[in-house]
VEXDREN-2710 file (C-alpha; in Angstrom, 1 decimal):
% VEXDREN-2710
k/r/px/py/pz
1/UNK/0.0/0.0/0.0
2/UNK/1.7/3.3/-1.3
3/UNK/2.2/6.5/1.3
4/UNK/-0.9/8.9/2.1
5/UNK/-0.7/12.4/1.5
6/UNK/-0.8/12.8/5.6
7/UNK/2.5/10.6/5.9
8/UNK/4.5/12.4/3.6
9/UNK/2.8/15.6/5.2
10/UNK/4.3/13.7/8.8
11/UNK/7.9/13.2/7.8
12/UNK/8.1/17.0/6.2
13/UNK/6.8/18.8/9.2
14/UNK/8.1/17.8/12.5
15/UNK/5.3/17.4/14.8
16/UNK/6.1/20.3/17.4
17/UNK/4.9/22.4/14.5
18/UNK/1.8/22.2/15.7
19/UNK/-0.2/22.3/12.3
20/UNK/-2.4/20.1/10.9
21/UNK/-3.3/18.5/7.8
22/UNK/-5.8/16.9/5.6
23/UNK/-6.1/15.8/2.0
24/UNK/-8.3/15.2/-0.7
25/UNK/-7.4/11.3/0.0
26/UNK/-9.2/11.3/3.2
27/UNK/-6.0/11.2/5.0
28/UNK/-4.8/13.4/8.0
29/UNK/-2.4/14.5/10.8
30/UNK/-1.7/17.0/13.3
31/UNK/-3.6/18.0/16.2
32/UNK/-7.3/18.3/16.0
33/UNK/-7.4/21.6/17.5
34/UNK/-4.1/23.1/15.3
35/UNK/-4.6/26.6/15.2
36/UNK/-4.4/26.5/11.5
37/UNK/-4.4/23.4/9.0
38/UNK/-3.1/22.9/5.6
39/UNK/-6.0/21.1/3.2
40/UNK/-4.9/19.9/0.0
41/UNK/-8.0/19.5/-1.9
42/UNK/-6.9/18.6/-5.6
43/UNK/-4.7/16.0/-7.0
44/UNK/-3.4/19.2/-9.2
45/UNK/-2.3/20.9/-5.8
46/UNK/0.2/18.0/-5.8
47/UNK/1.5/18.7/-8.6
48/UNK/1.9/21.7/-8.5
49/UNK/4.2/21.0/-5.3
50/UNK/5.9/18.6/-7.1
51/UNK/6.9/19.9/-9.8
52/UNK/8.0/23.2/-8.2
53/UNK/9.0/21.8/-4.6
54/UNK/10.0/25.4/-3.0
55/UNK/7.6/28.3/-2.2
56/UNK/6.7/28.9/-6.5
57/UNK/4.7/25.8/-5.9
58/UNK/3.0/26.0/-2.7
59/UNK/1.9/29.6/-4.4
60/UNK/0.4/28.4/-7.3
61/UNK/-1.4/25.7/-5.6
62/UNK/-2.9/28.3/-2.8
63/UNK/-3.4/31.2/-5.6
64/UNK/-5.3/28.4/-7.9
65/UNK/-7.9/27.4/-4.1
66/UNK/-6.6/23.3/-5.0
67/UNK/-4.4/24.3/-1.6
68/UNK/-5.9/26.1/1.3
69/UNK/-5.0/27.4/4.4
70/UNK/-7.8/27.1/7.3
71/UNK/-6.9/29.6/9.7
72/UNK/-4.1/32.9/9.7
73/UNK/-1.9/32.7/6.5
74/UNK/0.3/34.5/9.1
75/UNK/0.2/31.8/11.5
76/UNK/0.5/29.1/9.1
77/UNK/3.8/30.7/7.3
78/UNK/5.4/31.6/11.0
79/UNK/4.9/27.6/11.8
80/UNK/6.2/26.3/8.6
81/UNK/9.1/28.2/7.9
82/UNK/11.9/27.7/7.9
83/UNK/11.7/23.9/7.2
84/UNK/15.3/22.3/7.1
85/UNK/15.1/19.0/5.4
86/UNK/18.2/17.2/7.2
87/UNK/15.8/15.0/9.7
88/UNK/14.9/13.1/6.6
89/UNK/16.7/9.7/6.3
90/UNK/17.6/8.6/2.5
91/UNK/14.4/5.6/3.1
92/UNK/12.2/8.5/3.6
93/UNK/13.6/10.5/0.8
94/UNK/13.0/7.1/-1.5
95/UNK/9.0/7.5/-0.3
96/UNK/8.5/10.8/-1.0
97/UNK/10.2/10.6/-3.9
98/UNK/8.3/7.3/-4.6
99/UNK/5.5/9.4/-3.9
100/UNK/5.7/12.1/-6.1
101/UNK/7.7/11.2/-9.0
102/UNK/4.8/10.9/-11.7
103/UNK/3.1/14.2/-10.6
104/UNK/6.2/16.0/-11.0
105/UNK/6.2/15.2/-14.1
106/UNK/2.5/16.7/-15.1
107/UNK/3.3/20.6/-14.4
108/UNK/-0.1/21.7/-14.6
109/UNK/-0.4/25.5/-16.2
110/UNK/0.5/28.5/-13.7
111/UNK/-2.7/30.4/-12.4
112/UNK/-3.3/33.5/-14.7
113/UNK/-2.3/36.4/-11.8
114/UNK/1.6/34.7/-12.7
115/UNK/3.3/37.7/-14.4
116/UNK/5.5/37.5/-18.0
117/UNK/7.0/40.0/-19.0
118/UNK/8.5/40.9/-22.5
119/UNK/11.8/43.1/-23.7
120/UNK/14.7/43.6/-22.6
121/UNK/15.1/43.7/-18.0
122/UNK/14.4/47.2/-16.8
123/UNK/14.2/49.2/-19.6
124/UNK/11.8/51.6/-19.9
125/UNK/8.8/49.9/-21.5
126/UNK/9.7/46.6/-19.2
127/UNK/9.4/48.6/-16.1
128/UNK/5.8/50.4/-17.5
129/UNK/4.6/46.5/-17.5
130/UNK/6.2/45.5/-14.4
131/UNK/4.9/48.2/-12.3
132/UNK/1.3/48.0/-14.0
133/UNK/1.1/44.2/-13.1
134/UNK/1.2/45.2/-9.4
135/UNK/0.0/48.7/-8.6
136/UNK/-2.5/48.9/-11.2
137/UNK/-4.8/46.6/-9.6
138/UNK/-7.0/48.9/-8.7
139/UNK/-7.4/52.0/-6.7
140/UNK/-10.4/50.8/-4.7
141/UNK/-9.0/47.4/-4.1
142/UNK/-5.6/49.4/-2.7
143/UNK/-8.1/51.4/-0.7
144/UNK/-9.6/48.8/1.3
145/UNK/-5.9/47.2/2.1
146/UNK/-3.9/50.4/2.8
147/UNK/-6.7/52.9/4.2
148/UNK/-7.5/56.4/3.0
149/UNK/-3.8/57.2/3.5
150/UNK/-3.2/55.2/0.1
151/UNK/0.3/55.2/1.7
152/UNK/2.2/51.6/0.3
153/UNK/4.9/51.6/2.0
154/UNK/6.5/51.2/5.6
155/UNK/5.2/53.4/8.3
156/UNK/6.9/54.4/10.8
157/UNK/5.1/54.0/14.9
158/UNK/5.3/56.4/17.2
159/UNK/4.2/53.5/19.7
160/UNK/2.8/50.2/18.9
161/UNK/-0.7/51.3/19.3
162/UNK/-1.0/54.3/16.8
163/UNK/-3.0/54.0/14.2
164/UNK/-2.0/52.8/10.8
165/UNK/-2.9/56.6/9.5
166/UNK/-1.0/58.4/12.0
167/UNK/2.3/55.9/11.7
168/UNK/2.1/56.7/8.0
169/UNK/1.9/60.6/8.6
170/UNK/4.8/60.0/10.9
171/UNK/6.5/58.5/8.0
172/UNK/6.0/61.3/5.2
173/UNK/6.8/63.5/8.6
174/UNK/10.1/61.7/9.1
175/UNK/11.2/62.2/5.7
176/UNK/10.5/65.9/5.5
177/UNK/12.6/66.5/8.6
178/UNK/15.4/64.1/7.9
179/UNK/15.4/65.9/4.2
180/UNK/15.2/69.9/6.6
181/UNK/12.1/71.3/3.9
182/UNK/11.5/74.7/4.0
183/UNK/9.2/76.7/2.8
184/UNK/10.0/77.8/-1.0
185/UNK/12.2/75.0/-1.5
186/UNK/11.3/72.3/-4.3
187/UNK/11.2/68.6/-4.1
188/UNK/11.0/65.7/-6.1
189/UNK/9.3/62.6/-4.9
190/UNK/10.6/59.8/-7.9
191/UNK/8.1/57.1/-7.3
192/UNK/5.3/58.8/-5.5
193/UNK/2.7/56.2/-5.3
194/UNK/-0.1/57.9/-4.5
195/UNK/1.4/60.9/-3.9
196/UNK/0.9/61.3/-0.1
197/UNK/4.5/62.4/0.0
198/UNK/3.8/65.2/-2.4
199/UNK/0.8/66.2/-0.8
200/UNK/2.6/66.1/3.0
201/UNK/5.3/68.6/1.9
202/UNK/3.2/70.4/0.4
203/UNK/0.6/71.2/3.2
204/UNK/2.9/71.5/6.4
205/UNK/6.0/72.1/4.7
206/UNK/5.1/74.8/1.8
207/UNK/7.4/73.3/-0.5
208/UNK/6.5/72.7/-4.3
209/UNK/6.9/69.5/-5.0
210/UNK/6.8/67.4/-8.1
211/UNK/6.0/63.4/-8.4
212/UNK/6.7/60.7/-10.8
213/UNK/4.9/57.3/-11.0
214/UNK/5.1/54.4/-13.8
215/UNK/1.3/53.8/-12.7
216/UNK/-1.4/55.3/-14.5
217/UNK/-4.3/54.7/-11.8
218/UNK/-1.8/56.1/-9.1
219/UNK/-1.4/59.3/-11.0
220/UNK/-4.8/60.0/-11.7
221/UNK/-5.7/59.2/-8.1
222/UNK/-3.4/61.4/-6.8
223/UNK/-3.6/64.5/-9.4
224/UNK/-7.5/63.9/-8.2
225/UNK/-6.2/64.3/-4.2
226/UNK/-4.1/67.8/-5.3
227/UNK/-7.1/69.2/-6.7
228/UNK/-9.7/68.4/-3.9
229/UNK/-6.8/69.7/-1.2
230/UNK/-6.7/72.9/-3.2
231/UNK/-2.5/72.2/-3.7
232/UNK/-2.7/72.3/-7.5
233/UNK/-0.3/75.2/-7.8
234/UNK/2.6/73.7/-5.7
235/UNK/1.8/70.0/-6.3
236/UNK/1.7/67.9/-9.1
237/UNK/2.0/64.0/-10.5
238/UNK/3.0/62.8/-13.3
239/UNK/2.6/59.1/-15.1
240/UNK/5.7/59.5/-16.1
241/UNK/9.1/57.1/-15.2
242/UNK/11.1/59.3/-12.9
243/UNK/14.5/59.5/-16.1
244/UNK/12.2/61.3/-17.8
245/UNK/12.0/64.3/-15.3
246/UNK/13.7/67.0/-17.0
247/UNK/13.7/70.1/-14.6
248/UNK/17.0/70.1/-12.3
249/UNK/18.3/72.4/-9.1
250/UNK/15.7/70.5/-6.7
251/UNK/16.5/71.4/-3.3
252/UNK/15.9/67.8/-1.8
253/UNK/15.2/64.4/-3.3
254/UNK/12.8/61.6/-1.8
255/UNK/12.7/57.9/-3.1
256/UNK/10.2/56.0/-0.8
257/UNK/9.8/52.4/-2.1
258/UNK/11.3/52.6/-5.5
259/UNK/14.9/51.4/-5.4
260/UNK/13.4/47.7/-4.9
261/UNK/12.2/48.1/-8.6
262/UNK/15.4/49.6/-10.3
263/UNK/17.5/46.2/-10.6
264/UNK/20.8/45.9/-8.5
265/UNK/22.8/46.8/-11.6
266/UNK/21.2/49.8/-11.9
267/UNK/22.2/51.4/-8.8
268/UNK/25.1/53.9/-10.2
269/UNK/22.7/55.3/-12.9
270/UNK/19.6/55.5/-10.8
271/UNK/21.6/57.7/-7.6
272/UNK/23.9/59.5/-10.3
273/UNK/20.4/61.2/-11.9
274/UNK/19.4/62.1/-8.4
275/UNK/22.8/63.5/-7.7
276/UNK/22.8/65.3/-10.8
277/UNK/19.0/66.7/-10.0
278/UNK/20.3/68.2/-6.8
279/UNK/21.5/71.7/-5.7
280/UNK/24.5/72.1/-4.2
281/UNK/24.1/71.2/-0.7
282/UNK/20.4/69.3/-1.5
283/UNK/19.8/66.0/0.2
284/UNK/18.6/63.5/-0.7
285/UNK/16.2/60.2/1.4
286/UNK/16.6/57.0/0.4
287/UNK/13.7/54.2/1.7
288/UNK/14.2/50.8/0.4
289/UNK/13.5/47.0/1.7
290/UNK/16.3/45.7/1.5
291/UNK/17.9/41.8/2.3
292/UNK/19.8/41.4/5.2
293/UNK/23.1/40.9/3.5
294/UNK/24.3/40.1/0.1
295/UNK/23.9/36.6/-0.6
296/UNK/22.9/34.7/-4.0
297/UNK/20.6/36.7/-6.4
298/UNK/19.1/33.8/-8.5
299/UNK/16.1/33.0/-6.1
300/UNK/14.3/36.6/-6.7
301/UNK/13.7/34.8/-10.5
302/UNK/11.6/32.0/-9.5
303/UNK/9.9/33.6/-6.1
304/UNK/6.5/33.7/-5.5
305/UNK/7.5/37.5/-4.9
306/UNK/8.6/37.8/-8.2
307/UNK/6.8/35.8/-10.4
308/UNK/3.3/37.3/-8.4
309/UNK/3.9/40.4/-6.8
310/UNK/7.1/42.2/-8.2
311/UNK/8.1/41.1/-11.3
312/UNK/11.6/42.4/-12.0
313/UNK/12.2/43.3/-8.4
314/UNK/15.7/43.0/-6.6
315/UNK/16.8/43.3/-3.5
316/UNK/20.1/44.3/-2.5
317/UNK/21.6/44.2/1.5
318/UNK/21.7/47.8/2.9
319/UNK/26.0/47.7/2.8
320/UNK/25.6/47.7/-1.5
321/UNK/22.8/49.9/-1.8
322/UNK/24.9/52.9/0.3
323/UNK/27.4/52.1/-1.1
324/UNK/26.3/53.1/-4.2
325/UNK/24.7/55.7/-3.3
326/UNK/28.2/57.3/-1.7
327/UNK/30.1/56.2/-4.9
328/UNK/27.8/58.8/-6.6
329/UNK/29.5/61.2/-4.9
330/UNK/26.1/61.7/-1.7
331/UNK/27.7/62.0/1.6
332/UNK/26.1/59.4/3.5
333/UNK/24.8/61.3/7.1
334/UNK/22.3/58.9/8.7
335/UNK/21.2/55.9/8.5
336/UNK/18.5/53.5/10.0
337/UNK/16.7/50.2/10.4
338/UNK/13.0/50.3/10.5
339/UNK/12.4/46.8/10.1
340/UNK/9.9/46.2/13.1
341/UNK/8.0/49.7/11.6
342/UNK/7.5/47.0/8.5
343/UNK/6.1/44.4/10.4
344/UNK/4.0/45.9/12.0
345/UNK/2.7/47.8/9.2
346/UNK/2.2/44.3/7.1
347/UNK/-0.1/43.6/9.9
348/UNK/-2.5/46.4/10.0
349/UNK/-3.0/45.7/6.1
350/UNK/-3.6/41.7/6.5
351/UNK/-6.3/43.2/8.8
352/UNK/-7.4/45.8/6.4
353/UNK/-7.7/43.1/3.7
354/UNK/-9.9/40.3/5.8
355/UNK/-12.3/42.9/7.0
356/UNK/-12.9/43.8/3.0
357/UNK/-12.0/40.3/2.4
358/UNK/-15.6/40.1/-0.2
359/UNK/-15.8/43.4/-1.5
360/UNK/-11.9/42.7/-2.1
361/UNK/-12.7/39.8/-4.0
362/UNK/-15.6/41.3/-6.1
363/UNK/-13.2/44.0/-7.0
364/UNK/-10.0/42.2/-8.1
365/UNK/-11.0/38.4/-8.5
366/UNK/-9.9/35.6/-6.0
367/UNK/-7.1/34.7/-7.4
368/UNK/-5.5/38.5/-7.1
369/UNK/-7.1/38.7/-3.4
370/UNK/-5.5/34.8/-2.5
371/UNK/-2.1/36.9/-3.7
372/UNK/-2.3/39.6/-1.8
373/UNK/-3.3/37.3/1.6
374/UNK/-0.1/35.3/1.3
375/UNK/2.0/37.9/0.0
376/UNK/1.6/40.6/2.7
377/UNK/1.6/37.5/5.5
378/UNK/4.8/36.2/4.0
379/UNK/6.7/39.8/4.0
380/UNK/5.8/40.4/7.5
381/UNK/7.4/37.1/7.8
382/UNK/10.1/38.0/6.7
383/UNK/10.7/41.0/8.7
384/UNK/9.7/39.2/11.6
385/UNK/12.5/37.3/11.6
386/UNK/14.7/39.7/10.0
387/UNK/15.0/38.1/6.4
388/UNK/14.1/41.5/4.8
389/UNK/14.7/45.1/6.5
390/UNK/13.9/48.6/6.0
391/UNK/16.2/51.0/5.5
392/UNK/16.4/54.7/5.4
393/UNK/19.6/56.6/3.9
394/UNK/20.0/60.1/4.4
395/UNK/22.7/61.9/2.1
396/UNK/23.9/65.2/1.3
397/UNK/25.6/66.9/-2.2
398/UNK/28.3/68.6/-0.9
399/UNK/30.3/71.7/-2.1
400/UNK/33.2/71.7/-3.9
401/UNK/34.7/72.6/-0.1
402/UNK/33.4/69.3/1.4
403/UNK/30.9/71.7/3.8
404/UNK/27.4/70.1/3.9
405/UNK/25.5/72.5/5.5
406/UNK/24.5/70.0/8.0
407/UNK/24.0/70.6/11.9
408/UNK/26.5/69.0/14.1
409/UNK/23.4/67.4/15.7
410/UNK/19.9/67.3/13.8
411/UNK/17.3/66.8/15.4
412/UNK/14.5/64.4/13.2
413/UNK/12.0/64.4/16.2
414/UNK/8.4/64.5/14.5
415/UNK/5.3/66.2/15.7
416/UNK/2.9/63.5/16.3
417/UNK/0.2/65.9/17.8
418/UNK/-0.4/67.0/14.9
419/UNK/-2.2/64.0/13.1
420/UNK/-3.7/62.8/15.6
END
């Protein structure tokens, strides 16, 4: 009598695990009352593990519903992972393989929300696509995950119990002290999002501020936002990709969430436009997720991250990214690891997206929704247990004298009062 699903399911996932298991073959394992429980309810959910045995599989099998996961995709992913494989003897290696030998073979087509992309890696009309698979999913959808901040990237806490909208004002906040705005100066925001960057600056900082986003549905949104805040004459966003900005002398230069997208390799172009958009003595804030060092690249290609989420993104460890961005002649100046801000940012929008869980799902499809639910519970995962980080750079263009107008002490301390 051949192995059941459950007892291959058994010799994987130590018991201590405390997840449990059922299949389509009437078999199962694990505690009764497991807090969550894998159930594999097709024969293609098999092979789809089989024939892409790392996380690329378990993806496809979740995104297609033949997998699913009966309790927290949080939970489950914090149980499961990691998984080291050395407790298996060479006999149980010969069952599984055994096992799952024919359906390996199969390779059933990839669910539809799997990106391709054409042309050549990150040039322009490559990155248009890339970005389009993921942010323009839809503004309503984004809505009911992020709030009516529309903010998509790491907040920052001033304790653990502020609200997602004020940590996210905090954030924008941050970035406009760190960068010293003052009234009259101009900024550019190169990836904006949504443009609540652009908009902050703007309204308690009296700069003029200009944004660029690849994503069409993020500029109209926020071009809508200027015009209903009464900023149109200060602010404005363009669908446009940020090299094709052509106006210089800015006095300061953010970048929140866009050096993920650039490509590794295109590190010395991408901080030697923003040098060369600067003022003398203009500085520049870098915010990027980053790895948490600079081990092997190949495993961004066949990610679920990738292949789902970010098509074409890379991730770099925070000692290569600065230094880059020194090597374009920035003085670095500060530097720092928000990585728990992350984590607890992922949370509040895994929350966001179960309370809208239907209208999420009548909006974007199930398949997109099933994405998002693993996606966001795997990066705050990963932050968790310091996989992935966040880091902000600060740096400065110098004069020709090496004087960077700096403060022997700055002070970054942000104003929480005043969003609350």
């Amino acid at each position: 009598m051949g192995m059941t699903l459950a007892q291959a399911f058994e010799l994987i996932v130590p018991a201590e695990r405390g997840v449990g298991f059922r299949a389509y073959d009437g078999s199962t394992a694990g505690p009764a009352d497991a807090v969550v429980t894998l159930d594999i309810r097709t024969p293609r959910a098999v092979e789809y593990l089989a024939s892409s045995p790392n996380q690329l599989g378990l993806a496809r099998a979740y995104v297609t519903g033949d997998m699913e996961i009966i309790g927290s995709a949080y939970e489950a992913m914090s149980r499961l992972y990691p998984m080291p494989m050395d407790h298996l003897t060479p006999g149980d290696k010969f069952k599984l393989g055994r096992l799952l030998a024919g359906k390996a073979l199969k390779r059933p087509a990839p669910p539809p929300q799997e990106a391709v992309l054409k042309g050549g890696r990150h040039s322009k009309r490559r990155d248009a696509a890339a970005i389009h698979h993921h942010y323009d999913v839809s503004n309503l959808f984004y809505s009911w995950v992020l709030g009516p901040s529309m903010a998509y990237t790491c907040a920052v806490f001033p304790d653990a119990d502020a609200s997602l909208e004020v940590a996210q004002a905090t954030k924008f906040d941050l970035v406009c002290r760190k960068l010293d705005l003052q009234p009259g100066m101009r900024l550019l925001d190169i990836g904006c999002g949504w443009g609540g960057m652009v908009r902050h600056a703007v309204k308690y900082y009296g700069v003029t501020a200009i944004g660029a986003t690849l994503s069409e549905q993020q500029a109209i949104f926020a071009q809508q936002r200027i015009a209903e805040e009464g900023l149109g004459d200060r602010a404005e966003v363009r669908f446009s990709d940020y090299r094709d900005v052509k106006e210089t002398d800015f006095d300061a230069i953010s970048s929140i969430g866009l050096t993920e997208h650039i490509g590794r390799d295109n590190y010395p172009s991408y901080f030697a436009f923003a040098y060369d958009k600067l003022k003398t003595g203009g500085r520049m804030l870098n915010h990027t997720i980053t790895r948490s060092d600079d081990g092997e690249r190949a495993i961004y290609k066949n990610s679920f991250i990738n292949r789902y989420v970010f098509p074409d993104g890379e991730l770099s460890g925070p000692g290569h990214i600065m230094s880059a961005f020194n090597n374009a002649g920035f003085e670095i100046r500060h530097e720092e690891n928000l990585r728990e801000h992350y984590a607890l940012t992922l949370k509040h929008w895994c929350e966001n997206l179960e309370d809208h869980w239907d209208e999420a799902v009548a909006e974007a499809g199930l398949g997109t929704a099933r994405v998002w639910r693993l996606y966001m519970a795997a990066s705050r995962m990963g932050f968790d247990i310091t996989n992935i980080q966040l880091h902000q750079m600060l740096a400065v263009k110098n004069d020709a004298r090496g004087r960077s107008g700096m403060p022997l002490r700055p002070d970054f301390t942000t104003q929480v009062s005043a969003f609350v």
